[in-house]
N, C-alpha and C positions, 0 to 999 in steps of 0.2 A: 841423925836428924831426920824425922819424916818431910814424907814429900810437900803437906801442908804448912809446915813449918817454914820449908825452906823456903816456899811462894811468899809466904806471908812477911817472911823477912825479907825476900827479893823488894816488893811491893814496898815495904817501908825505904826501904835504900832509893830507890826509883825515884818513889815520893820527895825525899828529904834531897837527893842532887838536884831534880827538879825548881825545888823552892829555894835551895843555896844557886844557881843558874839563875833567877830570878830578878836573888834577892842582889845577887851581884851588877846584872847588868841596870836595876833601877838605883844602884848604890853608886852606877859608872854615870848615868845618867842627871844625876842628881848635883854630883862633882862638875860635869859641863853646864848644867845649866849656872850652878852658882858661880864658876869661873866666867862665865856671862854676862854677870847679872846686869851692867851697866845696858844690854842690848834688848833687856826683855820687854820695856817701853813699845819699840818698836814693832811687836805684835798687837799692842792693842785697834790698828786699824783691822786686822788680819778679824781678831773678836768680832768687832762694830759687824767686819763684811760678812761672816758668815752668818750673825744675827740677820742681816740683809737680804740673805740667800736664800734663806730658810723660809721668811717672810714670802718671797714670790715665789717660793718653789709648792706652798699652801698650793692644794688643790678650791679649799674653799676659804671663806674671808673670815680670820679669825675675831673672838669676840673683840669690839673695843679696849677693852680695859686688862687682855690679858697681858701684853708685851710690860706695863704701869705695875701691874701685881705682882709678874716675874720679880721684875730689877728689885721691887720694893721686899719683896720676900729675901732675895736673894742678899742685898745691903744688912737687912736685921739678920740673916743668920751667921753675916762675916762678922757682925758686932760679938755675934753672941761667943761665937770662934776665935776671939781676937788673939787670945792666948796661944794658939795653934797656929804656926803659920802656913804649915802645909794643907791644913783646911781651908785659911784665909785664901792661900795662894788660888785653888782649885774654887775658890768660888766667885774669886776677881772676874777666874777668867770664863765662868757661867753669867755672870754678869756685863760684860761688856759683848757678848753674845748677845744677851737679853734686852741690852740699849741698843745693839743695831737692830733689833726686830721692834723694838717699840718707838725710835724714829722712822722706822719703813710706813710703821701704821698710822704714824702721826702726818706726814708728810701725804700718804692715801687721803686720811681724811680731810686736811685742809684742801685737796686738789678737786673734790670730790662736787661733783657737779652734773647737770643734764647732759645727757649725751646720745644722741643717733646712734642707734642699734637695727634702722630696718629704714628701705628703701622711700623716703619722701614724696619723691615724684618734683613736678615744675611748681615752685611757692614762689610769693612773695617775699621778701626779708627788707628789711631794712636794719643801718647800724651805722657806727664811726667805721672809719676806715684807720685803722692803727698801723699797719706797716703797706708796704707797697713792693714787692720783688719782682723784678725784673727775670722774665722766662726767655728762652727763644724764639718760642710764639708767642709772646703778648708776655700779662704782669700780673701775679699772685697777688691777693689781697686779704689781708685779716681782719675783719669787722669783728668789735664788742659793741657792749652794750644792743644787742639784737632782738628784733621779733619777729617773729615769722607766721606766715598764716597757716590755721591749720593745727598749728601747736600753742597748746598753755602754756602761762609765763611758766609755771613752776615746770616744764619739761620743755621747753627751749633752751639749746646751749648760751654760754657765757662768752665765746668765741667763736669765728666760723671761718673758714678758709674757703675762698675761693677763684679759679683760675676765670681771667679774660682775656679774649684771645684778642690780636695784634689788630683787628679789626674795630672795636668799640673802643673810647678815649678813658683814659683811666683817670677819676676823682684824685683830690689833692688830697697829701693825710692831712686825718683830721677831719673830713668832712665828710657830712649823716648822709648815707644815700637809700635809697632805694633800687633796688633790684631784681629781676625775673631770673630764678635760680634754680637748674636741676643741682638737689640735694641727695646725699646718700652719708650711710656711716665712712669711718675713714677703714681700712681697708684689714681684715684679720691678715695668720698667717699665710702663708701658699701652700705649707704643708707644717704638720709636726713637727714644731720644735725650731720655723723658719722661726725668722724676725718677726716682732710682733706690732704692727704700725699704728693696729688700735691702741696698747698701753703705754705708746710715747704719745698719742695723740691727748690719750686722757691725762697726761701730767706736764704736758704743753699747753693743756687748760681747751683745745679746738675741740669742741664736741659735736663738727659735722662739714665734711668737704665736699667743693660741686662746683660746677662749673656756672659763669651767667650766660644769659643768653641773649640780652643785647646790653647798651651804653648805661649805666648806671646813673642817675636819677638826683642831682643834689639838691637836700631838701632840707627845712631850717630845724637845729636839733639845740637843744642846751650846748652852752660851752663847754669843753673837756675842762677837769681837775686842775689847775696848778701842777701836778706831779704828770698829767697826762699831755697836758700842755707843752712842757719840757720834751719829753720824751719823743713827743712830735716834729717838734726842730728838730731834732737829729736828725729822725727820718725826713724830715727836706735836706737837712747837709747828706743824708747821703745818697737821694736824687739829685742831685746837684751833682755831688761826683761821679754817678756814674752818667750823669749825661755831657759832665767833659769831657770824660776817657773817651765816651765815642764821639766827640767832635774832634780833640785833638789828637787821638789816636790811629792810625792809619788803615786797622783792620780790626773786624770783630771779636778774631779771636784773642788779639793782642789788649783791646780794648774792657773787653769782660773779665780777663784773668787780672790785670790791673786793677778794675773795681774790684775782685774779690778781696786784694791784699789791702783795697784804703777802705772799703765799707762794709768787709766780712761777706757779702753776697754770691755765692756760689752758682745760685741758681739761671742766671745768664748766660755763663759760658757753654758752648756749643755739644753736644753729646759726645762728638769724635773729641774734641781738646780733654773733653772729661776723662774719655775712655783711655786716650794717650799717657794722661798723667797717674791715672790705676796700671796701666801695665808697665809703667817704665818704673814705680815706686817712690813716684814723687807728690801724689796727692795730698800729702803731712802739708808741701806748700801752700798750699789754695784753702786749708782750713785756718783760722784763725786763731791759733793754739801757743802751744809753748814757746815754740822758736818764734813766731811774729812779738807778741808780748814782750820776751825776753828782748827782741833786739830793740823795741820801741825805748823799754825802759833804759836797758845799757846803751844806747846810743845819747837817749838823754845824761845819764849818769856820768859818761865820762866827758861828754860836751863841758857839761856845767864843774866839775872835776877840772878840768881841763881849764876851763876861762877863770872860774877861782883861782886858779894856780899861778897866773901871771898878775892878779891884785898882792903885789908884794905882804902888803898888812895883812890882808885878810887871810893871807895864806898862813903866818907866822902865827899868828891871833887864832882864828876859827878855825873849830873842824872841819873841814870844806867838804870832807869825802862822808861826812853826815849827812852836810845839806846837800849834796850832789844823791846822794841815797833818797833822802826826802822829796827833791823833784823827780827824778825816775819812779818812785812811786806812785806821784802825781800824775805821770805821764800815762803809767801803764793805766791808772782808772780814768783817763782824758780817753785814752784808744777805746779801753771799751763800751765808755759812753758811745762814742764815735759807729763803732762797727757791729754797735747792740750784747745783748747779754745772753747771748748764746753760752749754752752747758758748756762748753771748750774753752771758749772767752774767759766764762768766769773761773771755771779751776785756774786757768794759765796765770791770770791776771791776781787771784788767792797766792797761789806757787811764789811768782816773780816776788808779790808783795810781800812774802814772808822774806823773800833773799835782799830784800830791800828795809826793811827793819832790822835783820841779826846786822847788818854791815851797820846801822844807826844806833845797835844797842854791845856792839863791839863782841857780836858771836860768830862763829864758825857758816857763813851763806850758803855753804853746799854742803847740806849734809846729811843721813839717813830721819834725824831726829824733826828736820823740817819738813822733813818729804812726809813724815809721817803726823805732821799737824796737821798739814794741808790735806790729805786724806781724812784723818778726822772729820775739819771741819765741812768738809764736802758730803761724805758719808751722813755726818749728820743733818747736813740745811740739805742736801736734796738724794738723797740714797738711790734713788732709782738711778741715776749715771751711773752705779758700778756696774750695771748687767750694761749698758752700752759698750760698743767697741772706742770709744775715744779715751772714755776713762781708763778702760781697759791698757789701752796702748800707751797710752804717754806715761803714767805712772809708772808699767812696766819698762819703758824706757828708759827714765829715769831712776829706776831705784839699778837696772842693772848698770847703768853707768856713773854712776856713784861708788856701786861694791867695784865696779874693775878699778877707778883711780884708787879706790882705797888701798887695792893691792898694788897697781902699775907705778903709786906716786912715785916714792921712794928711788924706782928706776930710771923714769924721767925723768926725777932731777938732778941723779947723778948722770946721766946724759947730756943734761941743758947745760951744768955746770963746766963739763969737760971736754967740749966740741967748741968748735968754732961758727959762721955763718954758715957753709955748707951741712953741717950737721944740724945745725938749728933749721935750717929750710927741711930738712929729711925727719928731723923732729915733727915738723908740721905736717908733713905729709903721714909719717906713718899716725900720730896723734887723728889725722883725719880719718883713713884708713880703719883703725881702730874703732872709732864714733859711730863711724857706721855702720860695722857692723857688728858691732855691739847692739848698735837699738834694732838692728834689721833682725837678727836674733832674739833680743828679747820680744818683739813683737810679732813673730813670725806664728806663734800660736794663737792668735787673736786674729789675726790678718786669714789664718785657714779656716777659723771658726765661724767667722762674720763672714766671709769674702768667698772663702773656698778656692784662693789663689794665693802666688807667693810672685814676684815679679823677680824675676833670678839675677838682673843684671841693677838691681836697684841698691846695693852699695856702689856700684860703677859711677852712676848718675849722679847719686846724691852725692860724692866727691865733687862733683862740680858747680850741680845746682847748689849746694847749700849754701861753699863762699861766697859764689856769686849774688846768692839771697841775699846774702849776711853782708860783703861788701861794696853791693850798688842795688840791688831794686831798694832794700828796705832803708839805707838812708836819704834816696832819693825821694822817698814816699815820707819820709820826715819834713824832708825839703818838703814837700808837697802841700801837707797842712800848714808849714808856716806860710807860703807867701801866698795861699791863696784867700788870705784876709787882704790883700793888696792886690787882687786879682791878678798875679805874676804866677798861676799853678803850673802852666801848661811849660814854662822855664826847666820846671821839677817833671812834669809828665812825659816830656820826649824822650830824655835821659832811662827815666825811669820804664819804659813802654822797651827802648832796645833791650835792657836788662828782661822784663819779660817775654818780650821777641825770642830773645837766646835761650830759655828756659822752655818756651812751647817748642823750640825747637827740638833741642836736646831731648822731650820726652816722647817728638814725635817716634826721631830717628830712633832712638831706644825701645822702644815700645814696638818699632817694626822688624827688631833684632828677630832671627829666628829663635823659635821658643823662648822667647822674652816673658811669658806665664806659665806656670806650670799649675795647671786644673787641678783640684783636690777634693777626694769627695768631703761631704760637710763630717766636721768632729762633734762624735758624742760628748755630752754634757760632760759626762763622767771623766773622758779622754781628759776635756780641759782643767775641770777639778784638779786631776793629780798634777797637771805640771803646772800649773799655776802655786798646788802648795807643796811642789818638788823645789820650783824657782823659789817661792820666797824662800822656804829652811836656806836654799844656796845662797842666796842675797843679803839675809838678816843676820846670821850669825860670823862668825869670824874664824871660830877654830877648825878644825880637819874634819870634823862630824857635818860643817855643810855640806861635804858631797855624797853624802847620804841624801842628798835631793835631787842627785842624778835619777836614783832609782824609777822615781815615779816620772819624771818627765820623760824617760823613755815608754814606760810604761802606756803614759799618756797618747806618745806618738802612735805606737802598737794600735791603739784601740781606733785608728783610722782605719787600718788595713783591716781591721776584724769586724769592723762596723756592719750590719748584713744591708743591702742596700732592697727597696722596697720594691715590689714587685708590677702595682698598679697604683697610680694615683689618680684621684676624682678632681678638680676644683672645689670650691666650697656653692660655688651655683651650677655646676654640673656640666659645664658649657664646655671645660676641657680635660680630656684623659687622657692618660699615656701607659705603655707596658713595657716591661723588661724585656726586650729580644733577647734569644738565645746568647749572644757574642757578647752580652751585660750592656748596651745602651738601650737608649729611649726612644720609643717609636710613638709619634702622636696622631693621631687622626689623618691631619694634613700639616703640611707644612706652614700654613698660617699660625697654626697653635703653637707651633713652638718659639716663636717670637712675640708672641703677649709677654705680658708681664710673668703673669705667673709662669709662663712653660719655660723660661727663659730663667725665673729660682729654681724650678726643679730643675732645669741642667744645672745649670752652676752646684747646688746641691751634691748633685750624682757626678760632678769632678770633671765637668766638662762643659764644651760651648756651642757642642754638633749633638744634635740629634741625628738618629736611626731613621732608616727608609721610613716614608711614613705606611702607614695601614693601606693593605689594600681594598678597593671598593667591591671589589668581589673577587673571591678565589682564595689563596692561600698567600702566607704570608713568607717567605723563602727561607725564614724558620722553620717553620709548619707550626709556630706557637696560632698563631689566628688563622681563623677562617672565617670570610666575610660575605654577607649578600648585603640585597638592599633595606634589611629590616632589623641588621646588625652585625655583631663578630663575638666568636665564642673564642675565647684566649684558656689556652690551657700549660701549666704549668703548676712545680712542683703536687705533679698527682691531684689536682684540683682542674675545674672546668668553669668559666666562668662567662657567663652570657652578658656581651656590652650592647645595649639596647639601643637600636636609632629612631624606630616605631615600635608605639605600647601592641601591634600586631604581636610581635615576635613572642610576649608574654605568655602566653597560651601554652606552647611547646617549651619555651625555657625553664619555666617556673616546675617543668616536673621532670628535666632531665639534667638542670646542672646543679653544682653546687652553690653557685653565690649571681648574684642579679647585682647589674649594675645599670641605672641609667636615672638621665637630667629631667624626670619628670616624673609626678607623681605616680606609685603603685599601689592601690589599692587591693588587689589580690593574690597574693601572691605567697601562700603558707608555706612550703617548701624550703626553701634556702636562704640564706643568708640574703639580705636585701640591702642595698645602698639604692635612696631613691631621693628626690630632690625634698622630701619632707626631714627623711636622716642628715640631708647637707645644709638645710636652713637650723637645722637644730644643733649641729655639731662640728660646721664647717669643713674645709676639704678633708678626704681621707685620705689615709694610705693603707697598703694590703701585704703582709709577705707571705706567702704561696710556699710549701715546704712537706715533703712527705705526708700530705694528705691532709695536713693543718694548716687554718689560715688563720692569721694573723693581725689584726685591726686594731690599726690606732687613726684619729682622729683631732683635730683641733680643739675641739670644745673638751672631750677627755683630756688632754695633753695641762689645756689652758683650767677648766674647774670653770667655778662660775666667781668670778672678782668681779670690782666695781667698772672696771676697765670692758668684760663680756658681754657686761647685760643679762640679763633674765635669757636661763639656756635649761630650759625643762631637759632631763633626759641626758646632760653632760657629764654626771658622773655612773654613768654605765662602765660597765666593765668593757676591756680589749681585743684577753685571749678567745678564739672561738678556736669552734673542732669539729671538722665534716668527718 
């Protein structure tokens, strides 16, 4: 056999084990999924979100009518396929992709409205006043129906937010005022890839926040709507409670964290009670989500359950545990009348009210198959909640505590069935045990990604706090709404106030544990991708091939550590910068900066809550990364040099001896290096820099974000990143 023979036959055998290794493992492949089949329902939210993702991950705003054209294309060529099911199958799942991108667009454009994109200055406005929050210094306010001087109807927002402080008397809702208002847009990211405040503003419907600047003006306007009308009462019932918590309540902080759980209001309670209840891991409480919802309804449910049961007839006669289903359902959209319809509100109150119909329609209440309506129908009426951390969290909460009973049941009930009392008390413990952390776990990737912290002793806590939730503040808060139609609330409030006395406590003391948070730098998008669809394959399926979804959720974790953290950051108005010292923290200007808002995400961000010495005023930096006088500081790192400007003086000499110009005011001449100047920061919001073997690195908010309905008009935001000195 010659030598070409022998390759050529080699090359064919290669070939052919190749494609027999292939064809085997899509033929292994094939076998699990069809042993599945009853589970594959359960992906179709998995479609909808990444159709979702895809949508805001658009650098720019696709046309109208594409996401409509997809799905309608994609339906006539399943017809045309119908004989095929492996084609059908392959284009289900191209299509329900396709409907989560064409409800992302649909949902854009009904939201779609005037919005503040550049600094106002002191207007006039007037408008209804629709809700009224209570702050620590005074009380937020959202006016519709608004005009403002200065601006055309057709570019006046449709809502406005704005804070007054504790000094001016606050209008009743409902009623048209007039006001002296500094106005500005609502606030981009801090950096690349932060939170973005603008695009929940623009599908909150607020298209401009400001502060007044004296007492607000009530002045005679048209009557509100019938449906606005309504919605107004509430908001007096829920002024109303919170001005009894603080009459009947003995202290502020006892008194706000009670309003939050009866009128959903957050925004009251004191910064340190906030900050206690983020690091001990109990903050889930103070939002009005699954677990309040849940126990509104099940407390109603088995109440009425429960007094049904001793009507002899009506027990023997009726389904009682229907209609006991039927009013807990009632209950649970009574509470979120009550506490408003907050994005959390309503998923919990959707969720609860599905496990309140299967009980009425004689189905399975907890089960993968609900969990995955309820995402549906959320995904569809408002898709922007999937990129929040709320949705994010409780979902994943709940689908992993679902898949563990699914496995755990079996063992607990041969537990419950073969123990006595003391075992059934150590049932409940470990079952609580269990709960939490399970959800502390599932949530723990979402909590690093939004938060950039992990509260380490918050299964500890939530052991406590929860029952104590579950078996006194929140039916004491039941108690509460009934008899304060009889004016007996304050009967329910004292009760209910210790319960949450015990709870601020528990998260003070928690919270002051040492190392009670563990700082983490921010996770790449990509990081949370893969464990997000490591955990579902884990969660959805059933056979041994789910833990093929370990894979990537480690993977995921990895891509923290690997993350490259950035070397300089600008603000988006110039006004604060920070650099990477040698030892990897952040050094700002002064120590003012780094307690603003922003300097204070970019720590959190970079996995921490301390900033680095700050910059010296002149001299060197104990690095040797900066050298300062009084006209600037030239920062030098990974083989680059880079001049931070404090006087346009220093321009002259910088612009021909470093590589890159940074500073908070305009640079007109400056042809040489790289420039960041306050005309690049109105165009493209804060930057960031990473500095590396002689390459720098630029990415930018206005790149990151494109130009959406949400940015505003951003000449110059799809410019390219990578540069190279």
């Amino acid at each position: 056999m010659t030598g070409r023979s022998f390759e050529e036959d080699t090359g064919k055998t290669g070939t052919a084990t190749a494609y027999g290794v292939a064809g085997g493992l899509l033929a292994e492949l094939g076998e699990r999924l069809a042993a599945e089949r009853e589970r594959w329902e359960l992906w179709l939210p998995v479609g909808l979100g990444f159709g979702v993702a895809l949508y805001f991950w658009l650098p720019v705003e696709p046309a109208p009518e594409l996401g409509a054209e997809v799905s309608g294309a994609l339906v006539l060529a399943a017809l045309v396929a119908r004989r095929r099911p492996g084609w059908v199958a392959a284009l289900v799942v191209l299509l329900t992709g396709a409907l989560g991108f064409t409800a992302a667009q649909f949902r854009t454009w009904s939201q779609t409205a005037p919005m503040l994109h550049h600094e106002l200055g002191i207007v006039t406005l007037t408008g209804r006043t629709i809700t009224t929050e209570s702050m620590p210094d005074g009380v937020r306010l959202t006016l519709s129906d608004v005009t403002i001087d200065r601006l055309a109807p057709e570019a006046t927002p449709d809502q406005v937010r704005i804070g007054l402080k504790g000094r001016f008397a606050a209008p009743p809702p409902g009623a048209m005022i007039r006001v002296r208002a500094l106005l500005h847009p609502s606030s981009p990211p801090a950096e690349p890839g932060a939170y973005d405040f603008e695009r929940q503003a623009f599908f909150d419907g607020n298209g401009a926040v400001g502060s007044a600047l004296d007492t607000p003006e009530v002045i005679e306007g048209p009557p509100p709507s019938r449906w606005r009308w309504l919605m107004l009462r509430m908001e007096d019932l829920r002024a109303w409670l919170a001005r009894r918590c603080l009459e009947v309540l003995p202290d502020r902080a006892t008194a706000t964290v009670t309003e939050a759980l009866l009128n959903g209001e957050q925004t009251a309670i004191p910064q340190n009670v906030m900050n206690d209840y983020r690091y001990s891991g109990l903050a889930h409480l103070l939002s009005i989500s699954g677990l309040h919802i849940a126990l509104v309804a099940g407390l109603v449910y088995f109440l009425v359950r429960a007094l049904l049961a001793l009507i002899e007839p009506v027990a023997l006669r009726c389904p009682i545990k229907k209609w006991a289903a039927l009013t807990g359902l009632i209950a649970a959209f009574a509470y979120l009348a009550l506490v408003g319809p907050a994005a959390p509100t309503l998923r919990s109150v959707l969720t609860t009210g599905t496990v309140m119909i299967a009980i009425m329609t004689d189905r399975n209440p907890i089960s993968m198959r609900l969990l995955m309506i309820s995402a549906v129908v959320i995904m569809a009426y408002t898709p922007e909640q999937m990129l929040g951390p709320s949705f994010q969290m409780s979902f994943a909460a709940v689908a992993a505590l679902i898949a563990t009973y699914e496995v755990a049941t079996p063992w607990l009930t041969r537990w419950r069935t073969d123990t006595g009392a003391l075992g059934q008390a150590a049932l409940y413990l470990a079952g609580s045990m269990l709960t939490s952390a399970v959800a502390t776990l599932a949530t723990l990737p979402f909590s690093l990604y939004h938060f950039q912290q992990m509260a380490l002793y918050g299964v500890l806590s939530n052991m406590v706090a929860v029952p104590l939730t579950t078996f006194w503040v929140m039916p004491w808060a039941l108690a509460v709404y009934l008899l304060a139609p009889f004016g007996l609330e304050a009967w329910a409030l004292v009760p209910m106030g210790w319960g949450v006395a015990a709870c601020n406590w528990l998260a003070h003391v928690t919270a002051a544990l040492p190392g009670s948070v563990l700082w983490v730098p921010a996770m790449p998008v990509a990081g949370l991708a893969a464990i997000v669809l490591g955990g579902l394959w884990l969660l959805l399926w059933l056979g041994s091939w789910r833990l093929w979804g370990i894979a990537p959720i480690v993977l995921g974790f990895a891509g923290v550590l690997a993350a490259p953290h950035p070397d300089l950051l600008v603000s988006g108005d110039g006004t604060v910068m920070a650099v990477r010292t040698a030892d990897g923290g952040l050094s700002f200007p002064d120590a003012t900066a780094a307690t603003r808002l922003v300097g204070q995400t970019w720590l959190h961000r970079d996995g921490t809550n301390q900033a680095a010495e700050p910059w010296p005023l002149t001299g060197h930096s104990a690095d040797d990364r900066l050298s300062c006088d009084e006209l600037g500081c030239l920062y030098r790192a990974g083989g680059l040099t880079v001049a931070l400007v404090r006087d346009s003086l220093a321009l002259d000499e910088d612009c021909d001896t470093v590589d890159l110009v940074v500073a908070g005011e305009p640079i007109r001449h400056c042809p040489g290096p790289v420039v960041i100047d306050l005309w690049a920061l109105r165009r493209n919001g804060a930057h960031a820099l990473w500095l590396s073997d002689g390459r720098a690195v630029l990415r930018s908010v206005g790149t990151e974000r494109g130009i959406r309905p949400w940015t505003g008009p951003g000449p110059g935001r799809a410019a390219g990143d990578a540069l190279e000195r």
